[in-house]
Each structure stands twice: as C-alpha cells, then as structure tokens.
N, C-alpha and C positions, 0 to 999 in steps of 0.2 A: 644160353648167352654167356659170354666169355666174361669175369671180373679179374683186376689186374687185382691184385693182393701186395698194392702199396699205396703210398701218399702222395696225393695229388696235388700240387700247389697251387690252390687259382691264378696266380699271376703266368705259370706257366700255359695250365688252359687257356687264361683269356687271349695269349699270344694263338691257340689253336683257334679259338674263335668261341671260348666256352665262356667262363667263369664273369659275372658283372663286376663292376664295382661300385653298384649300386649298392645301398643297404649295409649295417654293421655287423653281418653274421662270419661265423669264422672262416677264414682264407684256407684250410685245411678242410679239401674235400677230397671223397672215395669216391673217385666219378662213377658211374652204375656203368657209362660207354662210351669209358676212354679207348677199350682197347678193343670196342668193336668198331669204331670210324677212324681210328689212329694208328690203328695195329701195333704188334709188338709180342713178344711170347706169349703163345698161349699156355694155360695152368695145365688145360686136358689137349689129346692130339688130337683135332676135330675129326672123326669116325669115319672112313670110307662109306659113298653111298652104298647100299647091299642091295644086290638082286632080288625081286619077285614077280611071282604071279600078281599081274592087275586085276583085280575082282570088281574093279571100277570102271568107269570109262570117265574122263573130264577134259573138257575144254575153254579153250581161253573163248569168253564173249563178245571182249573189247581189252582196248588198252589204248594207253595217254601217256603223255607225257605232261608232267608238272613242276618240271626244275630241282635241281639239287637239293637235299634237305642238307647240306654241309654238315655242321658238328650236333644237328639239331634232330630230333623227333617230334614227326607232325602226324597226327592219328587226323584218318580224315571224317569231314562229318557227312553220315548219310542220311536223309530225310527227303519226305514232299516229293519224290520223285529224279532226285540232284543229288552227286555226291560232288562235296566241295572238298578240295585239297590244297595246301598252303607252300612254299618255299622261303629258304631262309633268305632269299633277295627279296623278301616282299610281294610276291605275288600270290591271290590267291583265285582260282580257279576251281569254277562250276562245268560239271558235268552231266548231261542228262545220263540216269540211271539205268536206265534198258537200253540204249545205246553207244554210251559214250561219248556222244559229240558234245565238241568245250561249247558252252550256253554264255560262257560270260569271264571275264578277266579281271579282277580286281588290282590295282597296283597301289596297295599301301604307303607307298613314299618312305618307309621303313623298313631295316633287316628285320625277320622275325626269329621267333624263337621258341613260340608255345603258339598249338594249335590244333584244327580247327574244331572250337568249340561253335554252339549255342541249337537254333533252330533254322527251319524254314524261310521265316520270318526275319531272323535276325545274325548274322556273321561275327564270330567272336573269335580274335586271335592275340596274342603278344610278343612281347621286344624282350631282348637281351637288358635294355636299360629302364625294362621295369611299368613301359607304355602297355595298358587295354586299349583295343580298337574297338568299335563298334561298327559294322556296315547293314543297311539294307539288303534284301534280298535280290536288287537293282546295283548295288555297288556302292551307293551314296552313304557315306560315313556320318555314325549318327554321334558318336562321341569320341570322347580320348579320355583317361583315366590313368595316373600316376599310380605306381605300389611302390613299394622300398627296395625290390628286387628284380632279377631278373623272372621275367616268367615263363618257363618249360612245359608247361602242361599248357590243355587246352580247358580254357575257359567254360564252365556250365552254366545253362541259360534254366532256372524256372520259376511261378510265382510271383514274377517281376521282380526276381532278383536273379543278378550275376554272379557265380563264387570264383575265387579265381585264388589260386595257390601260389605263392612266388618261392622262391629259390633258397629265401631265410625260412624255409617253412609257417610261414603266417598265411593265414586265410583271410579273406577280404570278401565283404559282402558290398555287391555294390547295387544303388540302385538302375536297373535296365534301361528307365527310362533317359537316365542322363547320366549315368557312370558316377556319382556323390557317392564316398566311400559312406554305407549306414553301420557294418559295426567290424570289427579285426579282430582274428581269434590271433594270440600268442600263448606258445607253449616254452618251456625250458630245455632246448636239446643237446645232446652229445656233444664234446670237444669238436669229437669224429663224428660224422655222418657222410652218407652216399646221396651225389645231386646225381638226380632223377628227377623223369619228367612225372613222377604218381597225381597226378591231382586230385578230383574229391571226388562224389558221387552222391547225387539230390535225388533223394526219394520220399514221396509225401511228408512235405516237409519237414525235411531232414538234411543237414548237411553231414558226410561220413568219409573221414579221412584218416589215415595212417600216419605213423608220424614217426621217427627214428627215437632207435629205444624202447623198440616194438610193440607203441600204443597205439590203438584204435578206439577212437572219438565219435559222438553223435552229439552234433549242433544243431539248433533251431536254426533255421534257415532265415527267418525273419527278424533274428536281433543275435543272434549266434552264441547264442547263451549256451555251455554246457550242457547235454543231456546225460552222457555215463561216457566212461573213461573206461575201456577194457585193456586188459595185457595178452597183447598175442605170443609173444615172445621174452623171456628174460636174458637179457644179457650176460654171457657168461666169459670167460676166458681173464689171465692176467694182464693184456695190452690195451689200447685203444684199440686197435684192428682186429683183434679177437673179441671184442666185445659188441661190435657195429652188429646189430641187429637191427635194421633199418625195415620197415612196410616200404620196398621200393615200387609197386603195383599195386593202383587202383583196388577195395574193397570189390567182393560181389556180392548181389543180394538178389533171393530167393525166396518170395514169402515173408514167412516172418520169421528168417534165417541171412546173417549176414560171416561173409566169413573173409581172410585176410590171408597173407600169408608173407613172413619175413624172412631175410635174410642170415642163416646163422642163426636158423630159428626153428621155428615152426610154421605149420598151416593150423588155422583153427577157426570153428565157429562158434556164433554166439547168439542169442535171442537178439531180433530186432529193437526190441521195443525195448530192452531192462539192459542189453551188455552180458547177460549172462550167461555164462560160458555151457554150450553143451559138449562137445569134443575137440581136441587138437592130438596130433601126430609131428613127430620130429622131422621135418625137409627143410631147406631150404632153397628160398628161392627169390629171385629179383625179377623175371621174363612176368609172371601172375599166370592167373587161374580166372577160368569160367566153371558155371552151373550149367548142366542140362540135365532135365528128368529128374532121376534120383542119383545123379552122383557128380559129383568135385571133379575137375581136371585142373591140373598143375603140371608147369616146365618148371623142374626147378634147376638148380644151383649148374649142373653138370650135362643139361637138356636131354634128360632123361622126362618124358611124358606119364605122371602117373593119375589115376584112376581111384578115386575115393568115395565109397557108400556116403550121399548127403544128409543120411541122417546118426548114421553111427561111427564115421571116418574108418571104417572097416577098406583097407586097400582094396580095389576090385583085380587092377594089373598095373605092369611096371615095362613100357617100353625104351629098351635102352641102349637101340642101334644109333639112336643120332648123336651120343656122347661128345661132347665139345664142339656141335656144329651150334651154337650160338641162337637158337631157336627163340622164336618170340611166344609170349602168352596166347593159349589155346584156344578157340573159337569153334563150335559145332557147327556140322550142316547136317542136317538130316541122320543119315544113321553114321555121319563120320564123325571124327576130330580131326581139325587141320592145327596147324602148324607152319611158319616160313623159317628159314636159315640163313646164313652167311654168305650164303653162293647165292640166293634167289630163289632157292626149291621151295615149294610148297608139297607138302608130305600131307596124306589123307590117312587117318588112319581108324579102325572100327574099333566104335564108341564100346563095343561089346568084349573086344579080348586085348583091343593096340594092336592086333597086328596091321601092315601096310596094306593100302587097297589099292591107294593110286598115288603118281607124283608127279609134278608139272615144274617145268624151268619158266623165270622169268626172263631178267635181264640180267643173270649175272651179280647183282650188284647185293648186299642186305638188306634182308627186311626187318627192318628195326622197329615196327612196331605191330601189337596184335590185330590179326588178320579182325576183319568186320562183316557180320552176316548180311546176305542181300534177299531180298526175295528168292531168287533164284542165285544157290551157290555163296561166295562172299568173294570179300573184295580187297586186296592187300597194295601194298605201296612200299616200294623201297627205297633205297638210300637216295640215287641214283633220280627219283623221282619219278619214276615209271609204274602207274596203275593199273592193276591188271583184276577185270574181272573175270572170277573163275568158277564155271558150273561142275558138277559134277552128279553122276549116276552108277 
C-alpha cells in the first residue's frame, strides 16, 4: 500500500470527501489513503506483474455489485450465512453467501464512512459526522448514537456491548441495546498521526486496540477500564513525520498471543493476558497482518509479503515481486496466502515458501481493504464496489 510522505490538511481532504469536523482533535493528518483513492506520485514504481507456473486452479464463485466506496473503506461483514457490504451513499447490502444473490437493501438516509460491523442479528455501520447506525437483520433501524468524530472503521458487536473507534482515536463503549454511550477510553496522541480506518478487536472480554505512537491497549469491555498498555513501536526520527509510528491495522490474536504491527516501526508480539512482550522484528507496515498455524504474515510498508515463525518471529520468507503495487492486509485460505492490489489482482501465494500459485483479476479497480475468509475460498471488495467471491485449489 502506497503512503504519501507529506501533510495532509483536513480541510483540504474534507474538500475530497475525508476529514470531519466533527470533534477537537488535530486538523494535521497523515492520511494512511490519500494517495491510494486520490493518486498522485507514487514513493516505490508499482512492480510489473511477473509470469508463472499456476500450481493452482481458482475461480470466481459469484460477484456483486455494491456501490462506490468513494474516499471511504468498508470491510465487509460475513456471518449466518450473508455477507453484508456498505457504500459511502449509504446503502448497505445483504448477500446470500454460497450464491450471491442480493437478499436485502438497506438505505441509511445517510453518507457512510465506517463499516460493516456487528452480527447476524444486528447491522452496524457509521457517518463521516460521527452518527452509529444500528439495524435489524430485516433492515429496521434499531438506534442512532452520536461520538465526537467521524467514524472509519467498522463498528464491533459483543456481550451487549458495541465498541466503536472514531477518528480523534477515542473508543466508545456503547450499550447494544439502545446505543447509551456506557464508558470512553481517551488517550494522549501525536501532533502527527495517520487517519485510518484500524478499529479495535473484542475478545473474551476484551477490548484491544492500537493507537498512534505505537501503543497497544487492552480494555475491559464492560466499563473500559485499562487492563496493560504495551509499546509496539518507539518513535524515532528528528521531525513530526519521521516520527509517526502509528498501529494503522487492526491487532491479531492467536491464543493467548496477540500481536500488532506499526508503521515506521515494528511487528511484535505480546502475551494476551499481561502485555508482555515475547518478540518483535523491524518492518513496517500500515496494510496489517493475519495468523495462521504457526506463523505471522505481514504486507508491510513497500508490499512486500513476509512470513514470520509465531512463536519465535524467526523470518520464514520474504515475497518481494509485488513492490509498490499497494497490497492489502493478508488473509489465508487453506494452504495459501492471498493478498489484493491496486489494479484489482488477487495474488495466491504458498503459505510454505511465498512463491505464486495463482492470480485472478477483478474489476480493475483497488482493493482497499483485507480480503475475508469464506468457507469455501474468501471474499474481497474493491473500491469501485464489486464483490467478488474467490475459490481456489
């Protein structure tokens, strides 16, 4: 994934369709992808695709369309048998999962801007000015819920409780059943920071989130009370911008192993339960990182795909044909690692050395956010708003 290595003005983004002016946090931001929906020079020359033997066979299962995601990134949610996907006009859209056909249409009455969170059960997504939605699994909106920001990520549903990240990096606990803010984490952050959509990740009851200045947090989930405060990353360099070490992607956890990984940083992990550091390695990276088995994958900085032993960060391999094609956070299927880019490609690659097995074009357009596993295959979504699910063998 491409980062512009200047300063961003929010009032200029909000002219693109980005920055709120909701909330008092600072008007100085590193956008994480300004200059992958906005273009502009890129830092690296995105890689020519290279030829291979296919050791794979993959094909498309289905595909959809669900409207533009504009300046916005919308991961979609898969459950129950439905994958729901959102657009920044406010629609959000059910699909039956082994087929594809649209099951159902939601229309928000709202532009969105963070999405689609929650479950089966419950549809959670957000606005540019800072609005939670809540809908039924019917369409019937169960609430609305005010934050101080805009909200970029998608909203987590569990315990009967919502968490939901906004843009001034606060966290919001809210209650499910009727969206009452119950408690707000607030931290101390950089001048500088990169907006990104990272939101948090709830695990028996836990809330765990990253936070610019490359700390990672564990919160109760039910009154958000601190539980340990780790450093993924130390800030180094003499500018503002030399020093943005941002967690711009979602933590992962594994056990009772959690790990992170920043920008102008590091990747590293830590004991669940204490913060306590077992290993970190020098990468960096904004796209993130998945677990599978026993090892770490990471896109980092340069979309270079690497390979890390999960319990010793022992490198396993280093794939570094996709250089500057803007790749998203890495997703296993079976015995691969996938990957999407800038163009629409989906790249398979074995989970065992990185080399290529298979690659599938979509629409042309980016895919801006990490591909998602499906029963059969996973399922990715680009800019352009085109669903595609993808098997492979």
């Amino acid at each position: 994934m491409r980062i512009r290595r200047s300063l961003v003005l929010c009032a200029a983004v909000t002219a693109l369709g980005g920055c709120s002016a909701v909330g008092d946090y600072s008007d100085r931001v590193f956008n994480k992808y300004y200059d992958k929906i906005f273009g502009g020079a890129p830092a690296i020359k995105p890689a020519e695709l290279v030829q291979f033997t296919a050791t794979a066979q993959a094909r498309i299962l289905w595909q959809a369309d669900a409207g533009d995601a504009g300046a916005y990134i919308f991961s979609p949610l898969v459950g129950g048998g439905a994958v729901y996907v959102a657009n920044a006009k406010g629609r959000i859209t059910r699909y039956d999962e082994a087929s594809g056909k649209s099951t159902l249409h939601i229309d928000t009455g709202a532009k969105l801007s963070g999405g689609v969170g929650g479950n089966s059960s419950m549809i959670l997504v957000g606005t540019p000015q800072g609005a939670v939605f809540a809908f039924d699994r019917e369409g019937k909106q169960l609430w609305k819920a005010q934050l101080s920001s805009e909200v970029l990520s998608a909203p987590q549903l569990d315990a009967g409780m919502v968490v939901v990240r906004g843009g001034d990096s606060r966290v919001f606990g809210l209650d499910a059943a009727t969206g009452e803010t119950k408690w707000t984490y607030q931290r101390q952050i950089p001048t500088l920071t990169m907006r990104t959509d990272a939101g948090v990740v709830l695990y028996h009851g836990g809330v765990f989130a990253g936070f610019p200045g490359g700390r990672l947090v564990a919160l109760a989930l039910d009154s958000g009370v601190l539980g340990w405060d780790a450093l993924v990353a130390i800030p180094k360099g003499t500018t503002e911008l030399e020093r943005v070490t941002d967690i711009a992607s979602p933590p992962v956890i594994d056990g009772r192993q959690i790990c992170a990984a920043a920008f102008q940083g590091r990747v590293a992990c830590f004991e669940l339960a204490s913060g306590t550091p077992i290993w970190g390695r020098e990468i960096s990276s904004v796209a993130g990182l998945t677990i599978e088995g026993g090892d770490l994958y990471v896109s980092d900085e340069k979309s270079a795909v690497v390979a890390f032993d999960k319990a010793t960060g022992e490198m396993q391999w280093k794939q570094e044909k996709l250089l500057g094609r803007q790749i998203t956070a890495p997703v296993a299927s079976g015995r691969f690692i996938a990957v999407g880019d800038y163009q629409g490609y989906v790249h398979f690659m074995s989970r065992k050395d990185g080399e290529f097995a298979v690659r599938v074009a979509t629409d042309g357009s980016p895919i801006i956010t990490q591909p998602v596993a499906l029963d059969e295959g996973i399922l990715v979504v680009t800019q352009k708003g085109g669903v595609f699910a993808i098997a492979v063998q």
